[in-house]
BABADREN-282125 format. One line per field, with one value per residue: residue in three letters; x, y, z of N, C-alpha, C in turn. Coordinates in steps of 0.2 Angstrom, whole numbers, padded with zeros to 4 digits. Layout:
res <- [Ala ...]
n.east <- [X ...]
n.north <- [Y ...]
n.up <- [Z ...]
ca.east <- [X ...]
ca.north <- [Y ...]
ca.up <- [Z ...]
c.east <- [X ...]
c.north <- [Y ...]
c.up <- [Z ...]
This chain:
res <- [Unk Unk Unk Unk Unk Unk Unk Unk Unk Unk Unk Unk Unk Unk Unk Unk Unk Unk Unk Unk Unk Unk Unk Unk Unk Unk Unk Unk Unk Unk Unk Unk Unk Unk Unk Unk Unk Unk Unk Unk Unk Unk Unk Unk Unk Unk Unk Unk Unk Unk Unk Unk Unk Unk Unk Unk Unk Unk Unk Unk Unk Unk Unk Unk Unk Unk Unk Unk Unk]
n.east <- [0703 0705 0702 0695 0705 0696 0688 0694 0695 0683 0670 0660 0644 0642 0656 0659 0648 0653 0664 0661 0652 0664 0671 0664 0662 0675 0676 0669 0676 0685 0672 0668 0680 0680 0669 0667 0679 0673 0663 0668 0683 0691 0702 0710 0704 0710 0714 0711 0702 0692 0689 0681 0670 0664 0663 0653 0643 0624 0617 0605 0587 0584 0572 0568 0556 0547 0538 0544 0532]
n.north <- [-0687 -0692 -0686 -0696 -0699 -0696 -0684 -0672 -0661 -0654 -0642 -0634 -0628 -0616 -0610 -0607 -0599 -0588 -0586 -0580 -0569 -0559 -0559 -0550 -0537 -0532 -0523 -0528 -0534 -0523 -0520 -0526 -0525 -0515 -0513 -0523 -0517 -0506 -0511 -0521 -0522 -0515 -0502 -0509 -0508 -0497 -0504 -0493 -0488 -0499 -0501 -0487 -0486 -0498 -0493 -0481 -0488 -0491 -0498 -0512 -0521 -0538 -0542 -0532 -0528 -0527 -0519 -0511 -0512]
n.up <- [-0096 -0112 -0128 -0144 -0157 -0168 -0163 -0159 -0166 -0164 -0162 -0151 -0153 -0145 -0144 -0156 -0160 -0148 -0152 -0166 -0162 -0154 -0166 -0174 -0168 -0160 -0149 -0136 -0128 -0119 -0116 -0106 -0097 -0093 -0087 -0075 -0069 -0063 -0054 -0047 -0045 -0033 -0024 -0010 0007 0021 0037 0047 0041 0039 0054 0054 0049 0052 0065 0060 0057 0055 0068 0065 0067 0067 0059 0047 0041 0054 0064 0082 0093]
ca.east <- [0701 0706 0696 0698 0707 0690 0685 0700 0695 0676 0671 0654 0640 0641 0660 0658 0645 0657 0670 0657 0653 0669 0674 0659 0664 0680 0679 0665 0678 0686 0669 0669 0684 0678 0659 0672 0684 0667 0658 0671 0689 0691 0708 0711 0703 0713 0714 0707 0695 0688 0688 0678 0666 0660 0659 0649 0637 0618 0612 0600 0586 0584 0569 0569 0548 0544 0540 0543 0527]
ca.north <- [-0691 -0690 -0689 -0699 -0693 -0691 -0677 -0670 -0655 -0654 -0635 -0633 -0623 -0610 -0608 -0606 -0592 -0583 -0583 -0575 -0561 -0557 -0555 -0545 -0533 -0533 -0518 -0529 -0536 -0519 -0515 -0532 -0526 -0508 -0514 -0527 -0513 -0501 -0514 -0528 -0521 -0509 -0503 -0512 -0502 -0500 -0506 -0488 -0485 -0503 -0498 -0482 -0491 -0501 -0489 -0478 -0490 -0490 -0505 -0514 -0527 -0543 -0544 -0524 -0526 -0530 -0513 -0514 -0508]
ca.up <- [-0102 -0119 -0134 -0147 -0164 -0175 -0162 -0157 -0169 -0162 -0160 -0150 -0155 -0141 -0144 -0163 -0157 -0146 -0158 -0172 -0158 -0154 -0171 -0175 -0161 -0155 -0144 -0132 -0120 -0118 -0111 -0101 -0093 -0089 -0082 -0071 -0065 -0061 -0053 -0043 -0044 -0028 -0021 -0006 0010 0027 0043 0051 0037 0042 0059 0055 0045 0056 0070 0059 0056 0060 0070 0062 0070 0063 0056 0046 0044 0059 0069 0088 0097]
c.east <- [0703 0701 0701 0702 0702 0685 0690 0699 0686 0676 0662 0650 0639 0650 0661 0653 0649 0662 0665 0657 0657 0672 0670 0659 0668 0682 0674 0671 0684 0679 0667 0673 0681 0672 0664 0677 0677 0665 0663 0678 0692 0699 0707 0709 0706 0711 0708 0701 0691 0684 0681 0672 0662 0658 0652 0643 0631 0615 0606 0596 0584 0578 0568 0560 0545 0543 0541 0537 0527]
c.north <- [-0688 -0692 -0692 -0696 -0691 -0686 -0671 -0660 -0652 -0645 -0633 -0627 -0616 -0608 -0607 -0598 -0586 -0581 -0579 -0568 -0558 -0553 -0550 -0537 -0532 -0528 -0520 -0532 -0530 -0517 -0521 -0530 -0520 -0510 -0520 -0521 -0506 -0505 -0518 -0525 -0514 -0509 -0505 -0506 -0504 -0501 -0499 -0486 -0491 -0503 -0488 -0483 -0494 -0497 -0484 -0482 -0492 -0497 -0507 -0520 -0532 -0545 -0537 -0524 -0526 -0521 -0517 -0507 -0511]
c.up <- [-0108 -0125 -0142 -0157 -0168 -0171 -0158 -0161 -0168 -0160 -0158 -0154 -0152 -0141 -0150 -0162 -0155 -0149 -0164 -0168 -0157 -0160 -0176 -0172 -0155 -0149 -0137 -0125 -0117 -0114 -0106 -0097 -0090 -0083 -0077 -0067 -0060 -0054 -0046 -0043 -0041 -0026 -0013 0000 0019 0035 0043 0049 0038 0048 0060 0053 0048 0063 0070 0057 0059 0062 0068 0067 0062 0057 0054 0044 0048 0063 0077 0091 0102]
């Protein structure tokens, strides 16, 4: 859909915002990218280390407060 020419230059109030921030604090998405590489950007893990991972792991029952008496 295209808008029509008298709002073609329209700039919301929440994009108006994040450009204030940014230019307030240009070193915030330098710490975006780090808390993103900390957090969610792992080196890829292999076959045998998948393979070891899972054998290492402790069986769980399905329901973890339930005791079994």
């Amino acid at each position: 859909m295209k808008l029509p020419a008298k709002h073609m230059n329209y700039v919301s109030d929440h994009t108006l915002f994040i450009a204030e921030l940014k230019a307030k604090n240009p070193a915030m998405e330098e710490g975006q990218r780090a808390g993103r590489a900390l957090l969610w950007d792992k080196p890829p893990v292999s076959l045998d280390e998948q393979d070891r991972q899972m054998a290492s792991a402790v069986k769980q029952q399905a329901y973890v407060y339930q005791n079994k008496n």
